[in-house]
C-alpha positions in Angstrom: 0.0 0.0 0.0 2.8 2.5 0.8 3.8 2.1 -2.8 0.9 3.0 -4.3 0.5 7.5 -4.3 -1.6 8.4 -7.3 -5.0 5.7 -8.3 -7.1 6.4 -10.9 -10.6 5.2 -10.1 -13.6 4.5 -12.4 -16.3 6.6 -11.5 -19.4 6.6 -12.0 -21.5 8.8 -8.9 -23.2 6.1 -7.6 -22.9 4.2 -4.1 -19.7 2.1 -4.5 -17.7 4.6 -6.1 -18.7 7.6 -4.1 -17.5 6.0 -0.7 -14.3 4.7 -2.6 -12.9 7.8 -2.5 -12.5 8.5 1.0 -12.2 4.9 1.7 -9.0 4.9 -0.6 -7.4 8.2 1.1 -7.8 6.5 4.2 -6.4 3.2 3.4 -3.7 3.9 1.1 -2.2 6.6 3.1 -3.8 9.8 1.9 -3.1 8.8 -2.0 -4.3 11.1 -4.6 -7.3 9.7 -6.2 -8.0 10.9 -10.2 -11.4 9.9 -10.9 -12.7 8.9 -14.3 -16.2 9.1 -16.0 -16.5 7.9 -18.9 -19.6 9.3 -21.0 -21.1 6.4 -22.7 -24.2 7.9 -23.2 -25.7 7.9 -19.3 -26.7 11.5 -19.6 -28.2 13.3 -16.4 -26.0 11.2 -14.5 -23.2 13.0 -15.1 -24.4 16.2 -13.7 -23.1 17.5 -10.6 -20.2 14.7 -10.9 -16.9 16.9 -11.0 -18.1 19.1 -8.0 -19.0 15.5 -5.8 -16.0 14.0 -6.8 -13.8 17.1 -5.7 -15.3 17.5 -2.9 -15.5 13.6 -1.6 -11.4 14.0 -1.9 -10.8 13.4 -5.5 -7.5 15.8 -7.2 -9.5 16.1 -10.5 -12.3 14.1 -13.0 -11.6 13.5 -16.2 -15.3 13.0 -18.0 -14.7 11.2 -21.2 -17.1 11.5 -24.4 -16.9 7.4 -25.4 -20.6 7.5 -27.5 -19.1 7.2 -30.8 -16.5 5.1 -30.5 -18.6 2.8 -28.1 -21.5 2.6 -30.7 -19.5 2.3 -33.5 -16.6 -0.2 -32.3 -18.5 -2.4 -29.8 -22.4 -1.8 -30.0 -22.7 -2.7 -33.7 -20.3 -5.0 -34.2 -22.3 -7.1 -31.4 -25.8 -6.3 -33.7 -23.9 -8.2 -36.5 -23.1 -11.0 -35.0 -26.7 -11.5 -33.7 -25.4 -11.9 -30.5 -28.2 -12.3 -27.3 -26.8 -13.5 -24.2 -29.5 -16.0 -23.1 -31.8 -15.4 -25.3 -32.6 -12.4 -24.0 -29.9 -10.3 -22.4 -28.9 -7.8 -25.2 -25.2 -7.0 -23.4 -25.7 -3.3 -22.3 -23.3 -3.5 -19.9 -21.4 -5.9 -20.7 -19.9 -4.2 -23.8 -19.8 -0.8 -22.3 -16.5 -2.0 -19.8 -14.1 -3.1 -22.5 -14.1 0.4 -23.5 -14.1 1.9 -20.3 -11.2 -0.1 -18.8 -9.1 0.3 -22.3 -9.7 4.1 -21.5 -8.9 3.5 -17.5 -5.6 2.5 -19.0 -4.9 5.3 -21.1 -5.6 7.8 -18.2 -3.4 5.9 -15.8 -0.1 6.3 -18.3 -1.3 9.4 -19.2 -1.0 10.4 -15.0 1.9 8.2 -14.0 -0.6 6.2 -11.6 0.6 3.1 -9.9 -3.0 1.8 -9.4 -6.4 1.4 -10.8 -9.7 0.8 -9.0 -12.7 0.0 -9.6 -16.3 -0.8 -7.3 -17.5 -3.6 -9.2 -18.5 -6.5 -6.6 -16.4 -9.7 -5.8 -20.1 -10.9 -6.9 -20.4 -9.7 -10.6 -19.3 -10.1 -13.8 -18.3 -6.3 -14.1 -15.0 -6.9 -12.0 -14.0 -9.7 -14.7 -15.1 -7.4 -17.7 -12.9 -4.3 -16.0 -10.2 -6.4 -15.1 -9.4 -8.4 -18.4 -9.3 -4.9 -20.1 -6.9 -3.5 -18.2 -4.9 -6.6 -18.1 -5.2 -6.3 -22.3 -3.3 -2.8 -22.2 -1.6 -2.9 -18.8 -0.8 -6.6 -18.2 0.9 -5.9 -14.8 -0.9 -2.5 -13.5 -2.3 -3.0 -10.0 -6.0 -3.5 -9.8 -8.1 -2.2 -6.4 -10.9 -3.7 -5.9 -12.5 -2.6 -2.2 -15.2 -4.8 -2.3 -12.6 -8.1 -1.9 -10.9 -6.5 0.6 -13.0 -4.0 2.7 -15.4 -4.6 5.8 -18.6 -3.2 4.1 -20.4 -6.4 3.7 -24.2 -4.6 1.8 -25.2 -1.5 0.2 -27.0 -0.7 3.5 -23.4 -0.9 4.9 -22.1 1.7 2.1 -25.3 3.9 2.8 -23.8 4.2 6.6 -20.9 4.5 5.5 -21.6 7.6 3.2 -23.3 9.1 5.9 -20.8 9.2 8.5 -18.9 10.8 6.0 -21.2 13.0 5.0 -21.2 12.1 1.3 -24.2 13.1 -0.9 -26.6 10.2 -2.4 -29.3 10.2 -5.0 -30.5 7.1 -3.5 -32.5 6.3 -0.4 -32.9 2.1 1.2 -36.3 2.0 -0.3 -34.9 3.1 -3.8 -31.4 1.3 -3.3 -31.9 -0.2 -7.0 -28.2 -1.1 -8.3 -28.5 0.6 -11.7 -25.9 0.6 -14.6 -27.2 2.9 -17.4 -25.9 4.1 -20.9 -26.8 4.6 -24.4 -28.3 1.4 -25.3 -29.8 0.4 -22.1 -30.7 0.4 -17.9 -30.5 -2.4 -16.3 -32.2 -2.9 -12.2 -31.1 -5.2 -9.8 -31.8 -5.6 -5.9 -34.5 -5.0 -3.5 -37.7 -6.8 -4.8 -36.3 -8.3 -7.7 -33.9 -10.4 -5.7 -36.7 -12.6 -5.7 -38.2 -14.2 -9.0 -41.3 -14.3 -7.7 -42.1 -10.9 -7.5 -43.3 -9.1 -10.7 -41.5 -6.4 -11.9 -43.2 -2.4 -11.1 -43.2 -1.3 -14.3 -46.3 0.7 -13.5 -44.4 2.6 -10.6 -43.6 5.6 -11.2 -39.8 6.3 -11.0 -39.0 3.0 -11.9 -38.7 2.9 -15.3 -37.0 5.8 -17.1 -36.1 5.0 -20.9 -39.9 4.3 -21.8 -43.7 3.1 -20.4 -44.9 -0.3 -20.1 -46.9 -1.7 -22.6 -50.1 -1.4 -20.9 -49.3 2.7 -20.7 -48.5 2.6 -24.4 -50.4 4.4 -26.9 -53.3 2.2 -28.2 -51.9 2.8 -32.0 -49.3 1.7 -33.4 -46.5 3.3 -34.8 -44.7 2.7 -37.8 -40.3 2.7 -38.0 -38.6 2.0 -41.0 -34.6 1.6 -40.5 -31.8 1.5 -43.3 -29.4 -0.9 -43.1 -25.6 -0.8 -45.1 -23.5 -3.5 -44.8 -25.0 -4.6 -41.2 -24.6 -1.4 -39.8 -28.1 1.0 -39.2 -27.6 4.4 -41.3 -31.0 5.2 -41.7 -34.3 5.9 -39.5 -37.4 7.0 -41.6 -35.3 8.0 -44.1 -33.4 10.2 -42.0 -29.2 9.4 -42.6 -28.1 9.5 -38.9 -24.3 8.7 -36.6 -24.9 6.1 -34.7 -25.3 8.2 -31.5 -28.7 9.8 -32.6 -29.6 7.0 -34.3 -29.8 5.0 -31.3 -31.3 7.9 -29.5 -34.3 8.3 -32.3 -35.0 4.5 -31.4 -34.5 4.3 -27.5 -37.3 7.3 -27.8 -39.6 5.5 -30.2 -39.6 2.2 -28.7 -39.6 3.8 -25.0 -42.8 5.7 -26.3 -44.8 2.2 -27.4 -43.6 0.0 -24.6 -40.3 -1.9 -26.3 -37.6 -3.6 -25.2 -38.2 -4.6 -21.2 -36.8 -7.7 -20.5 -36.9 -9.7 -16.9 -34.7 -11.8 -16.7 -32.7 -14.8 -14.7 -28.9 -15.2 -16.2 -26.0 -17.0 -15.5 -23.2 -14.7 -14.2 -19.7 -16.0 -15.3 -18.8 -16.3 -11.3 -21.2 -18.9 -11.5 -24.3 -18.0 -9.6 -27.9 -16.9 -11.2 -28.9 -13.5 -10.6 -32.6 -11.6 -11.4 -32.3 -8.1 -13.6 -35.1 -6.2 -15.1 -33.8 -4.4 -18.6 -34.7 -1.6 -20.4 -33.5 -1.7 -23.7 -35.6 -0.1 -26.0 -33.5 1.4 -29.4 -31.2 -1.8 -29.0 -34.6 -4.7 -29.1 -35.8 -2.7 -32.3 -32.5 -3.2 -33.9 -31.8 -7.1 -33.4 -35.0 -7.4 -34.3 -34.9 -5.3 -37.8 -31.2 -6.9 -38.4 -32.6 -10.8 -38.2 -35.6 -9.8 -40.1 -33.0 -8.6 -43.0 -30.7 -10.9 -42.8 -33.5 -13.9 -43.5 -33.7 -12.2 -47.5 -29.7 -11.2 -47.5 -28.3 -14.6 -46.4 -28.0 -18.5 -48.1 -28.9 -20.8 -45.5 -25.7 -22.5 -44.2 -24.5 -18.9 -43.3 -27.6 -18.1 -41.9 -27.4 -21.4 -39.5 -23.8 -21.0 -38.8 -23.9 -17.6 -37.8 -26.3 -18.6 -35.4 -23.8 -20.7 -33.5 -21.3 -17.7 -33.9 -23.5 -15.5 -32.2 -24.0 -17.8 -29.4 -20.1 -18.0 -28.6 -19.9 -14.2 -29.8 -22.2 -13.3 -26.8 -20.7 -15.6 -24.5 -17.5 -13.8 -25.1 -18.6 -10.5 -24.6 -20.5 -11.3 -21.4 -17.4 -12.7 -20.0 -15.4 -9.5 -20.8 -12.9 -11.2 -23.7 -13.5 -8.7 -26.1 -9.7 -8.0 -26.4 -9.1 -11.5 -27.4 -7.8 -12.9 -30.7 -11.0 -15.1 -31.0 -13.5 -12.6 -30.6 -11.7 -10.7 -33.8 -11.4 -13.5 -35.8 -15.3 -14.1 -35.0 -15.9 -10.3 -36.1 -14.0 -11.2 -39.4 -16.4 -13.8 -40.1 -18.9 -11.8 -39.1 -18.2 -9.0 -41.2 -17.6 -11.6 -44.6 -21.4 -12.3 -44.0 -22.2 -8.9 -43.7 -21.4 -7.4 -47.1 -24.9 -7.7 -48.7 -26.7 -7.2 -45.5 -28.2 -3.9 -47.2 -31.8 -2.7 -47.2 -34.9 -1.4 -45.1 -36.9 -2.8 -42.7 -40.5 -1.6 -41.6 -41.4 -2.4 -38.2 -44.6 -1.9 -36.1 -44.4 -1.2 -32.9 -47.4 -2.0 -30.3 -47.8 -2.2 -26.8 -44.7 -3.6 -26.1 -44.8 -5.8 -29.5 -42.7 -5.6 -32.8 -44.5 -6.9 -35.7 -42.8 -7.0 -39.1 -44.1 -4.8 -41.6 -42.0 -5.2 -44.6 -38.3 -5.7 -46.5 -36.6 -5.0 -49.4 -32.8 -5.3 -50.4 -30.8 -5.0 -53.9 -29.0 -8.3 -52.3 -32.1 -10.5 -51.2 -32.2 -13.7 -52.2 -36.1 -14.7 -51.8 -37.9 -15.4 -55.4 -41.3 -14.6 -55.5 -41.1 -16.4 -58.8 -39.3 -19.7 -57.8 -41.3 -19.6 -54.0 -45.0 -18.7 -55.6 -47.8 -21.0 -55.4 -49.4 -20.0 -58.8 -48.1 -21.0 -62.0 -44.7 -21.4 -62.9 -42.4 -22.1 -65.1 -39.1 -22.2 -63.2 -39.6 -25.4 -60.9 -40.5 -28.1 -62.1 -42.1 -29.7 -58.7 -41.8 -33.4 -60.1 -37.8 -33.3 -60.0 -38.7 -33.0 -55.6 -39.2 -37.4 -55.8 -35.6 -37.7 -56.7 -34.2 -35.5 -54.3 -36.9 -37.0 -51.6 -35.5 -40.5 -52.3 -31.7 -39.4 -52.2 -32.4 -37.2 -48.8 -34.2 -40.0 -47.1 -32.4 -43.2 -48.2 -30.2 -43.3 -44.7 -34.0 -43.5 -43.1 -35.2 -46.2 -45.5 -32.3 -48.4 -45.5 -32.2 -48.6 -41.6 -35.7 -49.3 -41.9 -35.5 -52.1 -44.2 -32.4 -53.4 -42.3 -34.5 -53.4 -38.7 -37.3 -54.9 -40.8 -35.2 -57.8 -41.7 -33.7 -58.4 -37.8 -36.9 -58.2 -36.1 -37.7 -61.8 -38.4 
């Protein structure tokens, strides 16, 4: 500990990292603590931050605009892979840390610092996710992590702790959610939701904040239509649009009609299930318009393969490998399959639902002439007994064989 004078610590406001700061400057002999905030599209959260952290015994904040390069370099390459963590778990968090800690690292040369920390629990995936990325730039930088090591044992423990120290909270024990909010998404963990049985307050007001449930939706629907080049989502309406906005346009759309909440019981990586209740609304319309495009853009056996890509794709992310050579050479593949994924999608969004409306591409591969049930004068349906006879001849031979045992 005496070697350790300067720490730069990722900071985000909330409980953990808010008490870290004293807690550091008292156990690591009054060492200078530079926080970091890195601005991946969280928004009002990062009001008020510089003055807390200053005050709470930080020497300075650094605020970091990420948006861009964490839409453009993380959040669609995991569209175009198709990658869903359990079926459902669309990786908000999980691929908002490699950048983060890549950007910890940077800082930390940048300030000569012989330490970073972070408040992730000895619980969560985040501490794997932080930790592999600065181990990916700074292989043998010293990580903190207070939660392994300090006496604190709940959040009711930090909330005493913050107020013997007289640090200021947005948070109360009866709204003591654990939150982790960005451009793409909100997730909620704790309190009530710790146990499966209870149902989710969507209804409550406060507890959502990216969009309405489905029963507070509008009773019409509403129509999107989103460009797609190469994979990649240029277009909304026929409005060109960054990534940033883009994502923005949709959170707000889908928010509006009730999109994108997910409840959900996942496998963390440290090998225990855990209960979260997700708000993704932008991010559900865009898987959901990508498969619908990719069903006219790509053959079949790239279709089903890609499927088991994305599985391991997600699995990666979630466990925080996104520096890793396998993850690239999956996001090579993924790109080759890609290349005609160009088009528009029409989507209708209702109470919570999204119902296809409608695709087109210069690349698609559906025949309206070949796959028509009129008249034709490309198939010739009689050539199907051949290739029936061919396909199922390991089924009739076994057959004929068990035929001849059973006598």
């Amino acid at each position: 500990m005496a070697d350790i004078k300067k720490v730069i610590l990722a900071y985000s406001g909330g409980l953990d990292t808010s008490i870290i700061i004293p807690w550091l400057k008292e156990n690591y002999n009054n060492c200078e603590v530079v926080a970091v905030s890195a601005d991946v599209g969280q928004e009002s959260e990062l009001e008020g931050l510089e003055e807390k952290a200053i005050k709470t015994g930080a020497s300075k904040l650094y605020i970091e605009d990420l948006k861009e390069e964490f839409v453009n370099d993380y959040v669609f390459p995991t569209i175009k892979a198709g990658a869903v963590y359990e079926n459902k778990y669309l990786l908000g968090t999980s691929f908002a840390r490699p950048i983060i800690g890549k950007r910890l690292v940077e800082i930390a040369k940048a300030e000569g610092a012989d330490a970073i920390c972070h408040g992730c629990t000895g619980k969560g995936n985040d501490q794997v996710r932080f930790e592999l990325a600065i181990k990916a730039f700074a292989p043998t930088m010293p990580i903190i992590a207070p939660w392994r090591t300090w006496d604190l044992k709940s959040r009711d423990d930090e909330i005493e702790y913050a107020e013997a120290h007289n640090i200021p909270l947005k948070i109360t024990r009866e709204t003591n959610y654990s939150k982790d909010k960005n451009l793409w998404h909100l997730s909620h963990e704790g309190l009530d939701l710790e146990d499966p049985a209870n149902e989710p307050m969507y209804n409550k007001e406060g507890f959502l904040e990216m969009g309405v449930s489905p029963e507070q939706a509008p009773d019409k629907p509403t129509y999107v239509t989103i460009h797609f080049e190469k994979g990649i989502p240029t277009a909304v309406d026929g409005v060109e649009m960054d990534g940033v906005t883009l994502i923005q346009t949709l959170n707000k759309i889908g928010g509006e009609n009730g999109v994108g909440l997910a409840d959900i019981v996942e496998n963390r990586l440290v090998g225990m299930k855990s209960r979260g209740v997700y708000e993704t609304p932008g991010g559900t319309i865009l898987y959901h318009a990508h498969e619908v495009l990719e069903t006219i853009c790509l053959d079949k056996e790239t279709q089903h393969y890609k499927q088991q890509v994305a599985l391991k794709f997600a699995d990666i992310v979630y466990n925080g490998q996104w520096y890793t050579p396998l993850r690239e050479a999956l996001s090579a593949f993924v790109d080759s399959t890609q290349e005609t994924c160009t088009g528009d999608v029409k989507l209708k969004l209702y109470k919570g639902n999204i119902i296809n409306a409608g695709v087109t591409s210069p690349y698609t591969l559906y025949s309206e002439e070949f796959a028509s049930f009129g008249e034709d004068d490309v198939y010739n349906q009689a050539d199907s007994a051949g290739f029936i006879n061919l396909f199922g001849l390991p089924i009739k031979v076994k057959a004929m064989l068990d035929e001849g045992r059973v006598k």
